[in-house]
C-alpha positions as CSV (number, residue, x, y, z in Angstrom):
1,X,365.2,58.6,-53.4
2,X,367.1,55.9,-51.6
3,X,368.9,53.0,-53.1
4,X,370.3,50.3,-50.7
5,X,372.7,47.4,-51.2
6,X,373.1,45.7,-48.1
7,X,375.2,42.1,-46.9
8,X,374.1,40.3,-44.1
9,X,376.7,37.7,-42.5
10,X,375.6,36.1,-39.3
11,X,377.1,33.4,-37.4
12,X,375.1,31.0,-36.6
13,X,374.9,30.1,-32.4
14,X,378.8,30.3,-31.9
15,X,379.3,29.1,-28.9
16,X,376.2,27.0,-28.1
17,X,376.4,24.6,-25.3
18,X,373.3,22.4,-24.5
19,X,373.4,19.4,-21.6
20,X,370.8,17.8,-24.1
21,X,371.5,15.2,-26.3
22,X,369.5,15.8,-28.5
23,X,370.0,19.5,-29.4
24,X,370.0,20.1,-33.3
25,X,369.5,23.1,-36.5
26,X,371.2,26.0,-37.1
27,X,369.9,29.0,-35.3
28,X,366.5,30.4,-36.9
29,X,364.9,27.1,-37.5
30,X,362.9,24.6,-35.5
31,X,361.6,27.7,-33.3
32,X,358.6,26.5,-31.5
33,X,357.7,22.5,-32.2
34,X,360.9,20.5,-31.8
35,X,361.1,20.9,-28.8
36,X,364.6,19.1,-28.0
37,X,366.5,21.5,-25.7
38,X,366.2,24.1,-23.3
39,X,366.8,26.5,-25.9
40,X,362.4,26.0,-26.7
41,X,361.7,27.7,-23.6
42,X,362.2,31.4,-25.0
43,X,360.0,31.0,-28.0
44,X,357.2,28.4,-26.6
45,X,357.2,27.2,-23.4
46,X,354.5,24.6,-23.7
47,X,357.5,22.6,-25.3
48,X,359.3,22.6,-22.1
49,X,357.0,19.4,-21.0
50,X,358.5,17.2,-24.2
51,X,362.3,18.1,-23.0
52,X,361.9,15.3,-20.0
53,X,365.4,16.0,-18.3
54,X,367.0,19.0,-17.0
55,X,368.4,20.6,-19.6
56,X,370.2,24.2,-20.0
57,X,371.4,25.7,-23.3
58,X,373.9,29.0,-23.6
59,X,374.3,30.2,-27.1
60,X,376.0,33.4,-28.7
61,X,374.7,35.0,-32.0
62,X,377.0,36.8,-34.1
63,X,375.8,39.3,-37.0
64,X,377.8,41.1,-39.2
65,X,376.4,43.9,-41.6
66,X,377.6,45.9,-44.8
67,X,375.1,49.0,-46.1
68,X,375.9,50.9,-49.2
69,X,373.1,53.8,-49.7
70,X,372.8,56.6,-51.6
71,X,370.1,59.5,-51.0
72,X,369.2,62.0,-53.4
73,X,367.4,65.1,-53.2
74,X,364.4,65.7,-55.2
75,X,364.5,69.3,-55.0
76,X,368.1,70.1,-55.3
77,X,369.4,67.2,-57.6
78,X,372.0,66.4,-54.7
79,X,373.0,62.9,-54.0
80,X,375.4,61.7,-51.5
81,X,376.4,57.9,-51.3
82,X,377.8,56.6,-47.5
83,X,378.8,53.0,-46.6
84,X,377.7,51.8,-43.2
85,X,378.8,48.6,-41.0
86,X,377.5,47.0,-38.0
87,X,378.2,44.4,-35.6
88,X,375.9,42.7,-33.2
89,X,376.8,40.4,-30.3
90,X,374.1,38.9,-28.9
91,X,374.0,36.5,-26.2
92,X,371.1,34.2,-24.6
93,X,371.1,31.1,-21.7
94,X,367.8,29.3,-20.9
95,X,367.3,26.1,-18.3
96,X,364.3,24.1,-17.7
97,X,363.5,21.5,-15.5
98,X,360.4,18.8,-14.8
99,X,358.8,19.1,-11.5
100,X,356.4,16.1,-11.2
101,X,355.3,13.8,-14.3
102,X,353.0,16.8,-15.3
103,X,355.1,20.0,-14.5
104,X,358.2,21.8,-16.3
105,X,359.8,25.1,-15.2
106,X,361.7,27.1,-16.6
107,X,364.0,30.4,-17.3
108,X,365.3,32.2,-20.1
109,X,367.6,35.7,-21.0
110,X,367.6,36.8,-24.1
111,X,367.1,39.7,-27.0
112,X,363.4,39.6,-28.2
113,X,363.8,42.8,-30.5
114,X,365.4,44.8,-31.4
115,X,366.7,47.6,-34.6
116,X,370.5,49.7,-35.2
117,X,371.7,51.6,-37.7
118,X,375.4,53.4,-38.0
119,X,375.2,56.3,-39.9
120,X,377.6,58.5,-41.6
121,X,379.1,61.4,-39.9
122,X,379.6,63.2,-43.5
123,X,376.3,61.9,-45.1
124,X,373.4,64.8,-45.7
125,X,371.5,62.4,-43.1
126,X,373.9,63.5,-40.3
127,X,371.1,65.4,-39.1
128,X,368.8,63.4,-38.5
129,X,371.1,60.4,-37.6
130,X,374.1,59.5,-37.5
131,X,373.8,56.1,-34.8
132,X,371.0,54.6,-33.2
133,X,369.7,51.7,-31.5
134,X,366.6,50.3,-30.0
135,X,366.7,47.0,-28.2
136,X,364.6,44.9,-25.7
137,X,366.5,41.9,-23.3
138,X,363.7,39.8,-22.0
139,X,364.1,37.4,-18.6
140,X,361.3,35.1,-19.0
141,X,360.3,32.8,-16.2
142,X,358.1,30.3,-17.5
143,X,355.7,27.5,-16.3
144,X,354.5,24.6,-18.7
145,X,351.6,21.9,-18.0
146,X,351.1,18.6,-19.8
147,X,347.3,17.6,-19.9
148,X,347.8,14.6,-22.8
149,X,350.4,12.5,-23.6
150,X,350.1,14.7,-26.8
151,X,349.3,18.3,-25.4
152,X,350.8,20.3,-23.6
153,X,350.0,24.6,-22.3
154,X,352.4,26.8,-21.3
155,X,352.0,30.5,-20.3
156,X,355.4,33.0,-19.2
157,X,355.7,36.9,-17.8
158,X,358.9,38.9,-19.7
159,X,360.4,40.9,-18.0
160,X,361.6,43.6,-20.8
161,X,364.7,46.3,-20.2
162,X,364.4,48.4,-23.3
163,X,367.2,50.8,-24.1
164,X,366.9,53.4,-27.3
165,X,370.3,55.1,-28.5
166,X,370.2,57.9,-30.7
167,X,372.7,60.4,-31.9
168,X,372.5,62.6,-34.5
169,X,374.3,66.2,-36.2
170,X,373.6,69.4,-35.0
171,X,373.8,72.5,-38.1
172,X,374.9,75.5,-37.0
173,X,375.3,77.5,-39.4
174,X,377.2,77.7,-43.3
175,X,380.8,77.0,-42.8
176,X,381.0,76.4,-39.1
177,X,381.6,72.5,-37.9
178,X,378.5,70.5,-36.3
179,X,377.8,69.9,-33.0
180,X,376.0,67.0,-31.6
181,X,372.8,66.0,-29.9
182,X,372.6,62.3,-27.7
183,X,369.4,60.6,-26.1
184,X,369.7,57.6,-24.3
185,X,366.4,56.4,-22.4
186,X,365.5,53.0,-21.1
187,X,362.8,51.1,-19.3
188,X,361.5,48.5,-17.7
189,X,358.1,46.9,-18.5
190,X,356.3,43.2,-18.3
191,X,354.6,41.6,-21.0
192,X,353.4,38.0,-21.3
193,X,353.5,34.4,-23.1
194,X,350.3,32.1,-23.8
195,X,351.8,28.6,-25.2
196,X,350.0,25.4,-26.8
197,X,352.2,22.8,-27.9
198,X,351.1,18.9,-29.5
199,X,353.3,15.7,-29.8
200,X,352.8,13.1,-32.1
201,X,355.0,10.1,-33.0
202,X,356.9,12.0,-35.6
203,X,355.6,15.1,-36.2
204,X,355.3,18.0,-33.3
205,X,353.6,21.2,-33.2
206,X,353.3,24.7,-31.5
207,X,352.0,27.7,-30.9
208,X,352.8,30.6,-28.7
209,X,351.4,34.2,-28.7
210,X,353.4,37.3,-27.1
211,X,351.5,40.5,-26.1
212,X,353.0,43.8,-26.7
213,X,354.3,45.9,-24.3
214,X,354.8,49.9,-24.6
215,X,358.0,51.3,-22.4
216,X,357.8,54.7,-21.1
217,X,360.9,56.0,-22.0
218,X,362.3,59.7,-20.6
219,X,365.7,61.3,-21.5
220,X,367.2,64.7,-21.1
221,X,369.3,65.4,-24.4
222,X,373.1,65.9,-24.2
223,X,374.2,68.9,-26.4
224,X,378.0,69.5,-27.7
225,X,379.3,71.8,-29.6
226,X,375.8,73.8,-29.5
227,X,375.1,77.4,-28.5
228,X,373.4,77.0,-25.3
229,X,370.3,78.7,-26.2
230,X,369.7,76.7,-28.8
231,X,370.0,73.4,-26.5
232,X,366.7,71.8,-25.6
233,X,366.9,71.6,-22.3
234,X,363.7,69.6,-20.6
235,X,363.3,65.8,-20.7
236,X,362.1,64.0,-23.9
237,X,359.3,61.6,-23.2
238,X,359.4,58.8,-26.3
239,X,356.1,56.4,-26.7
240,X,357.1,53.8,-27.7
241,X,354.9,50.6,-28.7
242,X,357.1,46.9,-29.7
243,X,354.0,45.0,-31.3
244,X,351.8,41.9,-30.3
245,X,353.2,38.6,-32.0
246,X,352.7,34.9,-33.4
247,X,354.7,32.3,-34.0
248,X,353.6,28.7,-34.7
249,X,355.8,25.8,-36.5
250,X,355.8,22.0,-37.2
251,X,358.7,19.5,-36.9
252,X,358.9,15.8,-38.9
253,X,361.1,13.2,-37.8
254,X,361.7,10.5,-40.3
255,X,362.5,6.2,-40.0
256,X,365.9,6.8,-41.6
257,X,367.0,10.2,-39.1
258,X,366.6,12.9,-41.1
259,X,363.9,15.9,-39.9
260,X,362.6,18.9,-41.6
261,X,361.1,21.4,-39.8
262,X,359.2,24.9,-41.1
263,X,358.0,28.0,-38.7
264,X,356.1,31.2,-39.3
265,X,356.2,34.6,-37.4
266,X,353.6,37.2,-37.5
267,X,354.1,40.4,-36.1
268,X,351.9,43.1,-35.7
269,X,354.4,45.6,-36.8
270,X,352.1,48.4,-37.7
271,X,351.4,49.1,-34.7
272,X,355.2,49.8,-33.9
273,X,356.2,53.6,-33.2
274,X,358.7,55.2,-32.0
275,X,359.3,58.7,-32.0
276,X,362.3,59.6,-33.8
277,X,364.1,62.8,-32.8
278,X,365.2,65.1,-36.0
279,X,367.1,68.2,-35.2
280,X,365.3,71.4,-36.3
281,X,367.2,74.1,-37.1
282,X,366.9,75.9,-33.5
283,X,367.9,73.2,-32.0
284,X,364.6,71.3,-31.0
285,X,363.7,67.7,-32.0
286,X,360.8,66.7,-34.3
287,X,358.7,63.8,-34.4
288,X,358.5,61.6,-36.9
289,X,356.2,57.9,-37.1
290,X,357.2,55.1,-38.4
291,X,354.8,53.7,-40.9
292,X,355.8,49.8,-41.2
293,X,353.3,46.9,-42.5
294,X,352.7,43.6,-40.7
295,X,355.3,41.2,-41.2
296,X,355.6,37.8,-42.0
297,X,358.7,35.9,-41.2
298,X,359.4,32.2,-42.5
299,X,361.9,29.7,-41.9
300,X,362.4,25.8,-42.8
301,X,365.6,23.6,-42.0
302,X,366.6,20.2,-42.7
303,X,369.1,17.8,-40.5
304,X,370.1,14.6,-40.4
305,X,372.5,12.3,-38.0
306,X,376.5,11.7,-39.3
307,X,377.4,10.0,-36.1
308,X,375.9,9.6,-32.4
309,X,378.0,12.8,-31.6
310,X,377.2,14.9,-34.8
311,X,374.7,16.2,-36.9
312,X,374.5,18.1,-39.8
313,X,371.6,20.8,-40.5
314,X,370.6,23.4,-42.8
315,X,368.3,26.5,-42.2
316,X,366.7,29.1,-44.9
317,X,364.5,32.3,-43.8
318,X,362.3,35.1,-45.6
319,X,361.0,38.7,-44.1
320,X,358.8,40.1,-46.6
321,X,359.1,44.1,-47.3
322,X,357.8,45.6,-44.1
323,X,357.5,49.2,-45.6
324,X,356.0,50.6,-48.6
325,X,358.2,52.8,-51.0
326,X,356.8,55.8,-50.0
327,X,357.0,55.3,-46.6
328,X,360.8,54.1,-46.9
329,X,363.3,56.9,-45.6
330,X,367.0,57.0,-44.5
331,X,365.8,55.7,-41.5
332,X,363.8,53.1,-42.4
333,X,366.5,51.4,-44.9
334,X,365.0,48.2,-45.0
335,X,363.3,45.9,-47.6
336,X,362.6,41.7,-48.2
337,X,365.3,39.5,-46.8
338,X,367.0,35.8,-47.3
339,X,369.0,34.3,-44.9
């Protein structure tokens, strides 16, 4: 049994720089219709063609998380409690720029996925984690093409550098102290972005699919503290799968400046896997699925003008519970979350 009680503090785009005038929200809002900045070319690059200038955008997202959990055994009425913290920098810059009266182009760098945890080093899940990370930073050259004065396509290739992290206890034996088992793989792999975006007087819309993509990922694991013939010593081959997406939003302007704005994500997340290493007790890793549902993500936000130089905005979002009870594990601490 596993009960959770988690904070989540993130800061929204610290450091955001746009050459647009007419960048606005806090970050998670207004993904794929407004359409005002550079910082559309990421999530839908049809949008690009509404931008009309030159436009670059650098942002920095900051996240900030508390986890108290407490596992108990079913078989041997043992519970342990651990508390857990995490910080996340991540970064992003994007630029576009017309080419024509029809034609935008454009770049962007950013994290498209990604999933950590920081275990405990004393908890009874040392061994089958104690860190771990899996993360995807996508460069995304991207090409947009307006065929209306209302519609617009866009397509994009990412270019994905995945990199899994995982560490995790080694037992060896009743009283004698834990060694430690490491795997660190990484790949790079392509994927691609269809786009569709419309323009009205006031109200804007988009839509944008992403494929999945499935790195082929190889490590050899590093062993302390561990007899040697216990070590496994040949490489570890992960198959990994990061899902097939959605996303698809609508912005409103308004006559007296304010704009409301609402998005939805789908993502195909059962279809993600990754095999996650679990030390046996002679040394050798298991395997074990994950067994996630599809997800729904939503997000509305609000703004309006306080002077030609400032605006004021508010955002709200909702993940749904991705995993079923009896699928949740210490590895899969997750539920329904507000932000």
């Amino acid at each position: 049994m596993i009960n959770t009680r988690h904070f989540l503090l993130t800061a929204l785009s610290a450091g955001t720089v746009s050459m647009s005038a007419y960048a606005k929200g806090p970050v998670f809002v207004d993904l794929s219709a407004g359409a005002h900045d550079a910082d559309i070319v990421s999530a839908n690059p049809a949008g690009m063609t509404r931008v009309g200038e030159a436009s670059w955008r650098a942002g920095l997202l900051v996240s900030y998380s508390e986890s108290t959990w407490e596992v108990t055994s079913s078989g041997l009425d043992i519970s342990s409690e651990s508390d857990t913290d995490n910080t996340v920098y991540i970064p992003s810059l994007a630029y576009l720029r017309p080419i024509g009266e029809r034609w935008t182009i454009g770049a962007s760098l950013s994290a498209t996925s990604g999933m950590g945890d920081d275990g405990s080093e004393d908890s009874v899940s040392r061994y089958l984690s104690t860190d771990g990370s899996l993360g995807s930073f996508t460069f995304q050259p991207s090409i947009a093409y307006r065929l209306t004065d209302s519609w617009s396509i866009g397509a994009a290739i990412g270019v994905n550098y995945t990199a899994y992290s995982w560490e995790a206890a080694v037992f060896n034996g009743i009283g004698e102290e834990d060694g430690k088992v490491e795997l660190e793989p990484d790949d790079i792999n392509l994927n691609y972005i269809l786009a569709a975006h419309w323009s009205g007087e006031k109200t804007r819309f988009g839509i944008s699919y992403r494929s999945e993509y499935e790195p082929n990922m190889k490590d050899t694991p590093d062993y302390s503290g561990v007899d040697p013939d216990r070590e496994q010593g040949d490489d570890i081959e992960l198959d990994i799968t990061l899902p097939q997406s959605v996303l698809a939003g609508v912005y409103r302007d308004f006559d007296n400046g304010h704009w409301l704005s609402f998005d939805v994500l789908w993502v195909e997340a059962s279809e993600f896997n990754i095999d996650s290493g679990v030390v046996d007790e002679d040394g050798s890793l298991l395997r074990n699925p994950y067994n996630l549902n599809d997800s729904w993500v939503f997000s509305a936000g609000w703004g309006m003008p306080v002077t030609p130089q400032w605006d004021i905005g508010v955002g709200a979002m909702y993940l749904h519970d991705p995993i079923d009870d009896e699928n949740r594990s210490v590895l899969l601490r997750v539920d329904s979350l507000w932000g």
